[in-house]
Backbone as a chain_set.jsonl record, in Angstrom:
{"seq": "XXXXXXXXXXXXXXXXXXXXXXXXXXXXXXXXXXXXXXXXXXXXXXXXXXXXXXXXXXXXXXXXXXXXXXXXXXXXXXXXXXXXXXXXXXXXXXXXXXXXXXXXXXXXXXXXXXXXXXXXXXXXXXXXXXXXXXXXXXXXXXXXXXXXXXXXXXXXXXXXXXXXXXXXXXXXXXXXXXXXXXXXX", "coords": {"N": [[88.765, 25.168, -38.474], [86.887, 25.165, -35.589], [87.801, 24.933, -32.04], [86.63, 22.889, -29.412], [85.863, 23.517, -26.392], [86.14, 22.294, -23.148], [86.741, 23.194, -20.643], [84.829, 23.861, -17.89], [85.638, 25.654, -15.9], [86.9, 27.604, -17.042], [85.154, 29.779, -18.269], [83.427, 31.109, -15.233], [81.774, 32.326, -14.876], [79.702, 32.807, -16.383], [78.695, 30.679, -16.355], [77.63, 30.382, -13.412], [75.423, 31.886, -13.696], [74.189, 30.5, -15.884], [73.129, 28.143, -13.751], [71.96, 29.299, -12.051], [69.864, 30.855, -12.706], [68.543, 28.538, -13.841], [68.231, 27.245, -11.441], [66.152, 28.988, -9.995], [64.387, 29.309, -11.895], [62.927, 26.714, -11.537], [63.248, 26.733, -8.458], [60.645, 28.606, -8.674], [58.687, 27.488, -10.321], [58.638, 25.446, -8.283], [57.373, 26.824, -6.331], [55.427, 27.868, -7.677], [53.498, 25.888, -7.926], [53.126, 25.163, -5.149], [51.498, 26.989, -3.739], [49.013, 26.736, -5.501], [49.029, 24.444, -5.033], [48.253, 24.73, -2.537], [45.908, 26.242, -2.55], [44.089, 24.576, -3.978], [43.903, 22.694, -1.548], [42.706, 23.988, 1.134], [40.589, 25.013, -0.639], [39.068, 22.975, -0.949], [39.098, 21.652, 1.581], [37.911, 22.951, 3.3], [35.411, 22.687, 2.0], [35.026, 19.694, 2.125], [34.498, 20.026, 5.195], [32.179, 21.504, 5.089], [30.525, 19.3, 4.07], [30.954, 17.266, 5.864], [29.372, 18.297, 8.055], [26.787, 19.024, 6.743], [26.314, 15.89, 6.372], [25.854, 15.302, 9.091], [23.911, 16.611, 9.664], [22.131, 15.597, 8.378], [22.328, 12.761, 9.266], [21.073, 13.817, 11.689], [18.563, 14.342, 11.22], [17.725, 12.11, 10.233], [17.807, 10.252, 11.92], [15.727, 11.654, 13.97], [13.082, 11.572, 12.608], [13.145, 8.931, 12.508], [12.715, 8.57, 15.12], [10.418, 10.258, 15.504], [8.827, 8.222, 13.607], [8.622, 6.28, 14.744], [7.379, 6.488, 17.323], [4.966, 7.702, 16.17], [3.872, 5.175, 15.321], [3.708, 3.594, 17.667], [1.34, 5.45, 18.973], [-0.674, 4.661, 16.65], [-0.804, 2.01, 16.821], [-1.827, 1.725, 19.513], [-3.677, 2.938, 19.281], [-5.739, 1.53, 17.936], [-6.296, -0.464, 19.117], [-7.728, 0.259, 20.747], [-10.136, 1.611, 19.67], [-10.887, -1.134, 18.181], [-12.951, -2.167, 18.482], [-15.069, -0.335, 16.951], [-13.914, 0.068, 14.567], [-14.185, -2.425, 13.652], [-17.049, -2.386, 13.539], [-17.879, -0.354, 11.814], [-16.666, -1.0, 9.684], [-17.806, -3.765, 9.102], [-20.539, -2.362, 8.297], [-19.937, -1.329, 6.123], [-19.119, -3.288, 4.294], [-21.41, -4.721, 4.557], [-22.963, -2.455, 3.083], [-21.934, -2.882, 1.069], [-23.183, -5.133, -1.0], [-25.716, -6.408, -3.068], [-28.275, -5.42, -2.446], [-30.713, -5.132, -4.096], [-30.559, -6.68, -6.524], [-30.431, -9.145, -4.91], [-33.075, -9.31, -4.12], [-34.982, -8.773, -6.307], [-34.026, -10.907, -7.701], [-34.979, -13.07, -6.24], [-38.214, -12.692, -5.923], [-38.29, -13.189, -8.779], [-38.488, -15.565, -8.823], [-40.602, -16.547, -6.627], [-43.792, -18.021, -7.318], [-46.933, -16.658, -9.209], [-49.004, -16.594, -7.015], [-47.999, -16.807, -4.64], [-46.806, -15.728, -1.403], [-44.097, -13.366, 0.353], [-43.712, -13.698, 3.936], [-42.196, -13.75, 6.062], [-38.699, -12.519, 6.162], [-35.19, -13.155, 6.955], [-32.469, -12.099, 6.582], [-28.272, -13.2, 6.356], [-25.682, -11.997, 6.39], [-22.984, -13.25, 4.581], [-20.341, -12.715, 3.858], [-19.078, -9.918, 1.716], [-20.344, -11.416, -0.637], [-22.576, -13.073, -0.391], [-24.91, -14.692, 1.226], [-26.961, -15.885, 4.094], [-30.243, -17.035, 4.296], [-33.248, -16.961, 5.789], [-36.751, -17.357, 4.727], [-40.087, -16.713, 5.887], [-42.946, -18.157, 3.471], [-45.791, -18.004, 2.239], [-48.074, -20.231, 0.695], [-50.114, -21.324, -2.457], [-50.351, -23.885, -2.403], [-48.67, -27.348, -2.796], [-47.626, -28.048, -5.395], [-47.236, -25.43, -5.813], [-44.981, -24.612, -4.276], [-43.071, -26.741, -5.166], [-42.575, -25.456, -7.895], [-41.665, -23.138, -6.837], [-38.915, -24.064, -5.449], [-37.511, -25.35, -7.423], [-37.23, -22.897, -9.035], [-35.445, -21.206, -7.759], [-33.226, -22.986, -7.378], [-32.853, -22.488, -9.854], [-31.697, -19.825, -10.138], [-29.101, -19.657, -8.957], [-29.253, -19.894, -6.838], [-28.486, -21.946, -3.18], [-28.028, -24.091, -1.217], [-31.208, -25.02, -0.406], [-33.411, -25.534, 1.626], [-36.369, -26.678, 3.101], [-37.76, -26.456, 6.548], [-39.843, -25.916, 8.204], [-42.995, -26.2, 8.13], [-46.993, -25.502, 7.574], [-50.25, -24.766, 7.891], [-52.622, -22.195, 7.695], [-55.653, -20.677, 8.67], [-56.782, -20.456, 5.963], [-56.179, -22.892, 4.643], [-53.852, -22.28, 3.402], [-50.153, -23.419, 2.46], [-47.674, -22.809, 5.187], [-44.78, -21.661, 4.657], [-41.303, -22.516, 5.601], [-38.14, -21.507, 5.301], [-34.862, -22.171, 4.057], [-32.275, -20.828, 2.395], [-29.253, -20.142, 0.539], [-26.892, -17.273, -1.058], [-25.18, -16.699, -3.494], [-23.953, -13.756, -4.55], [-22.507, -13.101, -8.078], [-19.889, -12.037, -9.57]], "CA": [[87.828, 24.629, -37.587], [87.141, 25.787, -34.433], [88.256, 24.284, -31.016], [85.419, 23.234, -28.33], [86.501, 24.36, -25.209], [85.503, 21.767, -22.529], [86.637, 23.254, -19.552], [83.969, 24.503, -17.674], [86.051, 26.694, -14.844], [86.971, 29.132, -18.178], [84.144, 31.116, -17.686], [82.796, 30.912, -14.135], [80.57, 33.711, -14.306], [78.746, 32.246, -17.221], [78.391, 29.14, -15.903], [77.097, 30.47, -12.516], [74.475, 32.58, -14.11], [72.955, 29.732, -16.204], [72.772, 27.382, -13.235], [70.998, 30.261, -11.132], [68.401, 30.711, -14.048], [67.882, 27.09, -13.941], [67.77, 27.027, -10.18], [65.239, 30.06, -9.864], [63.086, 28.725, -12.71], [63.021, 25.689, -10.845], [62.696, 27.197, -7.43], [59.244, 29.915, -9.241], [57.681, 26.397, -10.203], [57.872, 25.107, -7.185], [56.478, 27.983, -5.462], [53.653, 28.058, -7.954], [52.855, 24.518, -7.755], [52.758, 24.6, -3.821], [50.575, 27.954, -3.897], [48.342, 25.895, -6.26], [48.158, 22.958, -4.163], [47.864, 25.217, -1.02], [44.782, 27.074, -2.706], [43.308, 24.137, -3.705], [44.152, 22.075, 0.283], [42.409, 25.1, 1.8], [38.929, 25.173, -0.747], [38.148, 21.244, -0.563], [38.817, 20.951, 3.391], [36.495, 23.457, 3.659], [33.897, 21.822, 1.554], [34.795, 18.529, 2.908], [34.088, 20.299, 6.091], [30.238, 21.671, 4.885], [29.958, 18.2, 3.572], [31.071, 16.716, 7.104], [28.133, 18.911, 8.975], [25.751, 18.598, 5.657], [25.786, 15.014, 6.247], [25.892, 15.46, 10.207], [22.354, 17.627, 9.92], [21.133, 14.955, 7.631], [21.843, 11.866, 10.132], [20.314, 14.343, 12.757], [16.927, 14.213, 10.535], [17.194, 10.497, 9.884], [17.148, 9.746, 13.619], [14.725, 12.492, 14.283], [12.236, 10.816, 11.808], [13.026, 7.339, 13.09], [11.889, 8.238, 16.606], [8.895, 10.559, 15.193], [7.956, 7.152, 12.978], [8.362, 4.634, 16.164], [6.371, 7.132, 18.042], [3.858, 7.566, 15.876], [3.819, 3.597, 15.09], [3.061, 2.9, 18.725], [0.012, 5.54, 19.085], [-1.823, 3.84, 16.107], [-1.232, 0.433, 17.672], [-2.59, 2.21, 21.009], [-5.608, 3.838, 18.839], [-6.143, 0.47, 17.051], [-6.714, -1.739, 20.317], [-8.484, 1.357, 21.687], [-10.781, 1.259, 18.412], [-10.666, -2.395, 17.152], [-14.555, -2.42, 17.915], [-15.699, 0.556, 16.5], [-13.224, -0.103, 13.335], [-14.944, -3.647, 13.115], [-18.695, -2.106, 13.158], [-17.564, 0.247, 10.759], [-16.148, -2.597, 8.088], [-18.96, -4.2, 9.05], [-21.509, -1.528, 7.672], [-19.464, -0.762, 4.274], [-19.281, -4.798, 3.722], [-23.232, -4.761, 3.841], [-23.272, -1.444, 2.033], [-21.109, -3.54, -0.795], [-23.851, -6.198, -1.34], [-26.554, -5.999, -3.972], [-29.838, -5.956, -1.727], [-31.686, -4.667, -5.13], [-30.208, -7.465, -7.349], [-30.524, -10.002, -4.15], [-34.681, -8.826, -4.232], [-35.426, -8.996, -7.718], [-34.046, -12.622, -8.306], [-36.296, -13.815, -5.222], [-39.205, -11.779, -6.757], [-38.455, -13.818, -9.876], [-38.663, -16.961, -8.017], [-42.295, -16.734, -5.987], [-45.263, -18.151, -7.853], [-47.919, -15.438, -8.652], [-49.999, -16.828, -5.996], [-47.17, -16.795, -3.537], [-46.018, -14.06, -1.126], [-43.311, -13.697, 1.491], [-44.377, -13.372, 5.455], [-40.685, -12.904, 6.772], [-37.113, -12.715, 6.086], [-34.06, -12.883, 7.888], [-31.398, -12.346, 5.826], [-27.925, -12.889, 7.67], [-24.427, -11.416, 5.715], [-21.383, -14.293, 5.161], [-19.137, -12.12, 3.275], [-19.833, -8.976, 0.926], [-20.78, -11.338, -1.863], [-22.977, -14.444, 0.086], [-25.844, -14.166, 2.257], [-27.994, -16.842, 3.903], [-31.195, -16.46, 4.358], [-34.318, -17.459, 6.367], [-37.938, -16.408, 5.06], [-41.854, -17.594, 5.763], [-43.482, -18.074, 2.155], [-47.503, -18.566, 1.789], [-47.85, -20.482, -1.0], [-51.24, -21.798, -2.672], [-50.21, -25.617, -2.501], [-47.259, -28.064, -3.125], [-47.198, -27.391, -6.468], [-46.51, -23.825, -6.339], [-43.687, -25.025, -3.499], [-42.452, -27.302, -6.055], [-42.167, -24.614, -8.201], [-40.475, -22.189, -6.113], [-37.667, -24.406, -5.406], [-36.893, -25.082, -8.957], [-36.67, -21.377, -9.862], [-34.414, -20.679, -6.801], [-32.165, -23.736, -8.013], [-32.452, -22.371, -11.384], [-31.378, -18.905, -9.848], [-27.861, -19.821, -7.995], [-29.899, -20.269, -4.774], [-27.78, -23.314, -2.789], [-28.431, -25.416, 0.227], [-32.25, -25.098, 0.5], [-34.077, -26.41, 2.58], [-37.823, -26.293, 3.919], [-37.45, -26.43, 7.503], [-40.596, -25.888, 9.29], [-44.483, -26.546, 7.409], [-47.594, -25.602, 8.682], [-51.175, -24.555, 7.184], [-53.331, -21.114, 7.931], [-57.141, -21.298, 8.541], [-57.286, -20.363, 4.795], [-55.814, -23.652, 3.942], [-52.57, -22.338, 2.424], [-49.601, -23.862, 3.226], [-46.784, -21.86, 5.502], [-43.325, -22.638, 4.915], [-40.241, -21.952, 6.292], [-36.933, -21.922, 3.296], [-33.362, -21.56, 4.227], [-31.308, -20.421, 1.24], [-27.745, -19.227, 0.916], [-27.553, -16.793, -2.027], [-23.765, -15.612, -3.737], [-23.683, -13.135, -6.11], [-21.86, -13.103, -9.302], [-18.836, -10.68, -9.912]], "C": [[88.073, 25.131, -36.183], [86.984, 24.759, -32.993], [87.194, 24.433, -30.121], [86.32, 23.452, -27.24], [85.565, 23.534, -23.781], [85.361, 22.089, -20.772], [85.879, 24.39, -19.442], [84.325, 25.859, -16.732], [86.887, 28.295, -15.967], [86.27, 30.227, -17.801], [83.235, 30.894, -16.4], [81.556, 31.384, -14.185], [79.852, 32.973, -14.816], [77.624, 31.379, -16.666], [77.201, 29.06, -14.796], [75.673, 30.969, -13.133], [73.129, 31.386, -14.675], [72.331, 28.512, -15.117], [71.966, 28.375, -11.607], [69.833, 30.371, -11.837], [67.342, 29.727, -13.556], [67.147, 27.037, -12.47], [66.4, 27.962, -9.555], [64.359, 29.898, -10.66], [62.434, 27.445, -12.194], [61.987, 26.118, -9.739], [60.785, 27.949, -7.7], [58.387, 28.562, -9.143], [57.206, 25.285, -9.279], [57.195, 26.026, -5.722], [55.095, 27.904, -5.852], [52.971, 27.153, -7.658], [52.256, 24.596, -5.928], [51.491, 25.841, -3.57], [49.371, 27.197, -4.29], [47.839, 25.098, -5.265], [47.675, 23.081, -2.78], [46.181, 25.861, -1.27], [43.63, 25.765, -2.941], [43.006, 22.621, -2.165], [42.859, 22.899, 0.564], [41.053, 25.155, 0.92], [38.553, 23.601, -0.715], [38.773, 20.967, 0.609], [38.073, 21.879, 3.708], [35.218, 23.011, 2.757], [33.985, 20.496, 1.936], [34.203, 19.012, 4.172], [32.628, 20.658, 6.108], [29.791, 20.158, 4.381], [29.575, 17.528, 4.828], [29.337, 17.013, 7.816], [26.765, 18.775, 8.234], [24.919, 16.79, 6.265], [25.488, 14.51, 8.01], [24.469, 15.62, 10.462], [21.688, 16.238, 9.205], [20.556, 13.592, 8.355], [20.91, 12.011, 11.429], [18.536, 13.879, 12.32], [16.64, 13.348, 10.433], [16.761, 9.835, 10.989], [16.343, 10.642, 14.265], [12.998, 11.723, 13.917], [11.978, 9.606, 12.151], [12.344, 7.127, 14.477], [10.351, 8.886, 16.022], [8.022, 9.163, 14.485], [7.782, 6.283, 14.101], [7.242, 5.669, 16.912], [4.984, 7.151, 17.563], [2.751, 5.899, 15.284], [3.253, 2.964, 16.006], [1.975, 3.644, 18.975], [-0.824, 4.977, 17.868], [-1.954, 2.862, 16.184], [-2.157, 1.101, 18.849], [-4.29, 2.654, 20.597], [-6.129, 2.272, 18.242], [-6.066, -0.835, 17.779], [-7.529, -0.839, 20.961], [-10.067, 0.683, 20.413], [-11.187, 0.166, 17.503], [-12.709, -2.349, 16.985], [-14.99, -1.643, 17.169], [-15.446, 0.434, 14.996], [-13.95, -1.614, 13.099], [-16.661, -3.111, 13.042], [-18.363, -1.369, 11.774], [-17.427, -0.356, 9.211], [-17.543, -3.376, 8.024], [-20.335, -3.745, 8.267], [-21.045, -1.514, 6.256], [-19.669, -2.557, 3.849], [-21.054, -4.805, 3.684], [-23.85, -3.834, 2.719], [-22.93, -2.066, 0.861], [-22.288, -4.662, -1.185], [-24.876, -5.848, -1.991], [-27.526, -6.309, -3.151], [-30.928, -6.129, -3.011], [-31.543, -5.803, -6.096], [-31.018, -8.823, -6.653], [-32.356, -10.004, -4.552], [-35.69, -9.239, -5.156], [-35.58, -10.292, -7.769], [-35.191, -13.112, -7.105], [-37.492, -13.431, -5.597], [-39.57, -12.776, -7.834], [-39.152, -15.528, -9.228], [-40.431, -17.545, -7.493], [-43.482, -16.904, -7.815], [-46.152, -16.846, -7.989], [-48.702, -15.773, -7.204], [-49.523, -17.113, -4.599], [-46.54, -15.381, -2.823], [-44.849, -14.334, 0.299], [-43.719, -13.251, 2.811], [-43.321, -12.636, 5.997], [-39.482, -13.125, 6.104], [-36.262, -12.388, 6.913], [-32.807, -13.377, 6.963], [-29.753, -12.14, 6.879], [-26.582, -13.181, 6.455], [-23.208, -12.112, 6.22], [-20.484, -13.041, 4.895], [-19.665, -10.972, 2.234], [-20.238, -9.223, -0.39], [-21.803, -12.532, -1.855], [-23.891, -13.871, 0.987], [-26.269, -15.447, 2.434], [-29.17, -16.031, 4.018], [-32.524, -17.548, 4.93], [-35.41, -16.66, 6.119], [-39.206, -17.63, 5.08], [-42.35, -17.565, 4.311], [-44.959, -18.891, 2.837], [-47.622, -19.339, 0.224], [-49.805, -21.745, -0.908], [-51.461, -23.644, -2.438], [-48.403, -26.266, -2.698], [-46.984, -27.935, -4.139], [-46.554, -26.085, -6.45], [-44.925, -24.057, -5.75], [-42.725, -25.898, -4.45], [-41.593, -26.16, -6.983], [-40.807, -23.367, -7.98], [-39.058, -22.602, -5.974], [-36.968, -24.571, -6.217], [-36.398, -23.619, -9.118], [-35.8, -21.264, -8.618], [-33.197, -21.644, -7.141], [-31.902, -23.052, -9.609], [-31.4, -20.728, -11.654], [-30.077, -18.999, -9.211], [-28.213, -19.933, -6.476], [-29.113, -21.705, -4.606], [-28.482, -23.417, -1.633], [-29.721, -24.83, 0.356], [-32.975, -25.767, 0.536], [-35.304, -26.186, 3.071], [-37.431, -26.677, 5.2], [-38.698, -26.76, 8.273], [-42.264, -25.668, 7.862], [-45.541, -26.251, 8.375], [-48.67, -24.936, 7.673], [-51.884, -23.516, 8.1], [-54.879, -21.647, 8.113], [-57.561, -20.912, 7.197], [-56.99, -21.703, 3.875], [-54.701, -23.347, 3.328], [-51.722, -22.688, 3.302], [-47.749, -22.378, 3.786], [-45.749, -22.528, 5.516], [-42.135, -21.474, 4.956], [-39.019, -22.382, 5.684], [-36.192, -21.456, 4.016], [-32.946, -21.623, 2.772], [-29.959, -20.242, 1.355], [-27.928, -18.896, -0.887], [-26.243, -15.975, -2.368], [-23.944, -15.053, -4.846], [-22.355, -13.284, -6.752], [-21.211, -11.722, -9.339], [-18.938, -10.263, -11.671]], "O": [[89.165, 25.442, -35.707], [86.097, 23.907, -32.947], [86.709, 25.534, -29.86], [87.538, 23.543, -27.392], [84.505, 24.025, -23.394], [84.556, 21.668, -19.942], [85.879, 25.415, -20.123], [83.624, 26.871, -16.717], [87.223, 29.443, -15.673], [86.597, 31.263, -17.223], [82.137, 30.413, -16.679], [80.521, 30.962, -13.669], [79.165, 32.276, -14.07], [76.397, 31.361, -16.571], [76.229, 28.306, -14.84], [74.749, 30.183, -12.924], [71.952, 31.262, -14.336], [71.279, 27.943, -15.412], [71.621, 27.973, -10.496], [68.795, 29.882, -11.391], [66.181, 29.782, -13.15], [65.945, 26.86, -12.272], [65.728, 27.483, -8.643], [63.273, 30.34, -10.285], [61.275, 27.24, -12.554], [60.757, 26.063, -9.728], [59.882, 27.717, -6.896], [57.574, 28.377, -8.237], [56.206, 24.568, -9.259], [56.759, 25.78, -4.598], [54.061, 27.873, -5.186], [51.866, 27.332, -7.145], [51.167, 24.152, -5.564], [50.438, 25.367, -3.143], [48.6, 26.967, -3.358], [46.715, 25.014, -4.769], [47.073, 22.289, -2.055], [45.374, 25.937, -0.344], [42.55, 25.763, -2.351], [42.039, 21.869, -2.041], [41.838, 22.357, 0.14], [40.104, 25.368, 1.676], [37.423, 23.324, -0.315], [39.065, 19.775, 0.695], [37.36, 21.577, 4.666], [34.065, 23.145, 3.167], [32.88, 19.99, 2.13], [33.181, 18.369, 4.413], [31.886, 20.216, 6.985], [28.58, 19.942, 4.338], [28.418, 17.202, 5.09], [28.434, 16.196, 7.997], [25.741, 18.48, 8.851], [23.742, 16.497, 6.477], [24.942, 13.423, 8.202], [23.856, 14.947, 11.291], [20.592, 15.907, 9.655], [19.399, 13.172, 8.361], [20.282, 11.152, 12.048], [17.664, 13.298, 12.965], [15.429, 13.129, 10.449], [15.779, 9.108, 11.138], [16.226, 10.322, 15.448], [12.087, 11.456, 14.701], [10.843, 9.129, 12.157], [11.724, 6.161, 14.922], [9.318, 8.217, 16.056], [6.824, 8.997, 14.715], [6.759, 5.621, 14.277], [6.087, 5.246, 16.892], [4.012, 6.771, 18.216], [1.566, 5.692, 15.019], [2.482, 2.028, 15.793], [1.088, 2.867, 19.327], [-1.981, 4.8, 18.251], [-3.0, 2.353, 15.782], [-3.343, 0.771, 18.869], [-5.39, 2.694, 21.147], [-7.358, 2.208, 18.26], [-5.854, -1.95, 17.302], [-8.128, -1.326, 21.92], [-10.708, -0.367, 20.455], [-11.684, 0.323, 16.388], [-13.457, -2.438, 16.011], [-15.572, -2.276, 16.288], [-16.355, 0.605, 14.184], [-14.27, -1.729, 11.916], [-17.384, -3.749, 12.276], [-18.641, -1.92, 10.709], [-17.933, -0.164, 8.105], [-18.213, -3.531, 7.002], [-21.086, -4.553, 7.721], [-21.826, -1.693, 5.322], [-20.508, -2.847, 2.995], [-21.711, -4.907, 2.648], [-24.704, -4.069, 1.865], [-23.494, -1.868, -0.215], [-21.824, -5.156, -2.213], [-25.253, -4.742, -1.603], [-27.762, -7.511, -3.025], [-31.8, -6.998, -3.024], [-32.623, -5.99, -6.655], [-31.872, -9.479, -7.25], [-32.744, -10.851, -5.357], [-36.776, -9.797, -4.996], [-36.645, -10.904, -7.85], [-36.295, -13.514, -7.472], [-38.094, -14.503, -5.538], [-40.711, -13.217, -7.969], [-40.165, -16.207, -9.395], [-41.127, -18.497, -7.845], [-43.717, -16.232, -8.819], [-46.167, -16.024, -7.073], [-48.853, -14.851, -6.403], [-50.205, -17.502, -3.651], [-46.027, -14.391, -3.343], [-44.85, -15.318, 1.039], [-44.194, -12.118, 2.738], [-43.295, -11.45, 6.327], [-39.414, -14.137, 5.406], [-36.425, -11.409, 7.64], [-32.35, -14.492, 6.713], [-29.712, -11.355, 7.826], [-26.463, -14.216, 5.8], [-22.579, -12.009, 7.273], [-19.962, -12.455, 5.843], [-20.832, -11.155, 1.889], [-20.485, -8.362, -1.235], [-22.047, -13.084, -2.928], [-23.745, -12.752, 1.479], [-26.185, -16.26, 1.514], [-29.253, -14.807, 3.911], [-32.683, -18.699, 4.524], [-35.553, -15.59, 6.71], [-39.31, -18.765, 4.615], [-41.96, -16.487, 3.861], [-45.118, -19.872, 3.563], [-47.321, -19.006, -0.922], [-50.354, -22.431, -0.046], [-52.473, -24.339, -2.354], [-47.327, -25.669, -2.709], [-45.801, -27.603, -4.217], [-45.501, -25.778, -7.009], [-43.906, -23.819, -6.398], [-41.525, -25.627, -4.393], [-40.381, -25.959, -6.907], [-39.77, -22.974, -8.515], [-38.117, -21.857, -6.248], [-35.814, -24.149, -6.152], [-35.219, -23.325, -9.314], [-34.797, -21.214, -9.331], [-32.103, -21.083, -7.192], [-30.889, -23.173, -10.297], [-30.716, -20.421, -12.631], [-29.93, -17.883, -8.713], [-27.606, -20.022, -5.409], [-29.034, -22.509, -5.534], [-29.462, -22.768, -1.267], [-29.72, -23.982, 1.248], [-33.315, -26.594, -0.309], [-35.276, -25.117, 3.679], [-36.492, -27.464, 5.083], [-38.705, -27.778, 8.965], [-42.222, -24.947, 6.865], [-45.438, -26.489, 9.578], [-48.193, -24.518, 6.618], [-51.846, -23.793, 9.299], [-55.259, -22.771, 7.782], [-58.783, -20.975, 7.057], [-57.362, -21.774, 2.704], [-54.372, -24.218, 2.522], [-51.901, -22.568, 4.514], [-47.115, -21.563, 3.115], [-45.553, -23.607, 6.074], [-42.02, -20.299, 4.606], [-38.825, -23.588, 5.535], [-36.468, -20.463, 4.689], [-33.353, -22.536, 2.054], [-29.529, -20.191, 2.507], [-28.546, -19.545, -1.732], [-26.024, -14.884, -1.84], [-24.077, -15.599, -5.941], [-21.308, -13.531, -6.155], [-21.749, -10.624, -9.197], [-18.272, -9.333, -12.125]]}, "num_chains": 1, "name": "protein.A"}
């Protein structure tokens, strides 16, 4: 059997050699490692740095935008006290444009007696689906007037009212009808 041999100062050389190895394999991996961690230091602080100015340019645009929106926020208040009338005639016209005159026409049409005709109207626009209305009617007698008011109740005609009476030198009688008159959606 063979004898271990514990002392280490036997062979110096040896000894030195494998703990230079070690130390120089050692030393290589921490060269590479710091290389490594130097290469990647050096590309993400320069993209943190395009990020930095990225998001620099971007707060530039956000407060660029914020004054162009306040700016342009206070000239359409300025145009829209300049304009309130013109913008209310305007609404005004399309809200009458929205109302059935042709529908409104007809049903009153339906309404008159044959032997009845209308003198005047004054029709006068609540809302774009309501109207009142003031017209003269000729009508042959109280009967036909009877008449008339029925079919205008029977028609969604509300609140009317004869107002003003009065007779022609033909004997027919002239009357004077308030209505109010909502169409149906």
């Amino acid at each position: 059997m063979k004898k271990i041999s514990l002392n280490l100062a036997a062979h110096p050389l040896r000894n030195r050699r494998f703990f230079y190895l070690l130390s120089a394999l050692l030393g290589l991996g921490l060269l590479v490692s710091v290389l490594f961690s130097g290469q990647l230091f050096v590309r993400y602080y320069f993209k943190a740095r395009e990020a930095r100015e990225a998001l620099n340019n971007i707060e530039a645009s956000v407060s660029t935008a914020q004054r162009e929106e306040k700016r342009l926020s206070s000239r359409v208040q300025e145009a829209l006290k300049k304009d309130k009338e013109k913008i209310d005639l305007v609404n005004s016209i399309i809200l009458k444009k929205s109302f059935s005159w042709t529908e409104f026409f007809s049903k009153l049409e339906e309404c008159l007696p044959d032997s009845s005709y209308i003198l005047s109207l004054s029709p006068t626009l609540v809302d774009n689906k309501k109207i009142q209305m003031r017209f003269k009617v000729v009508s042959a007698g109280l009967d036909d007037l009877l008449a008339l008011v029925d079919k205008l109740q029977s028609l969604n005609f509300s609140q009317i009212r004869v107002e003003n009476e009065d007779t022609n030198p033909q004997g027919q009688l002239i009357l004077e009808i308030s209505v109010s008159y909502e169409r149906t959606l």
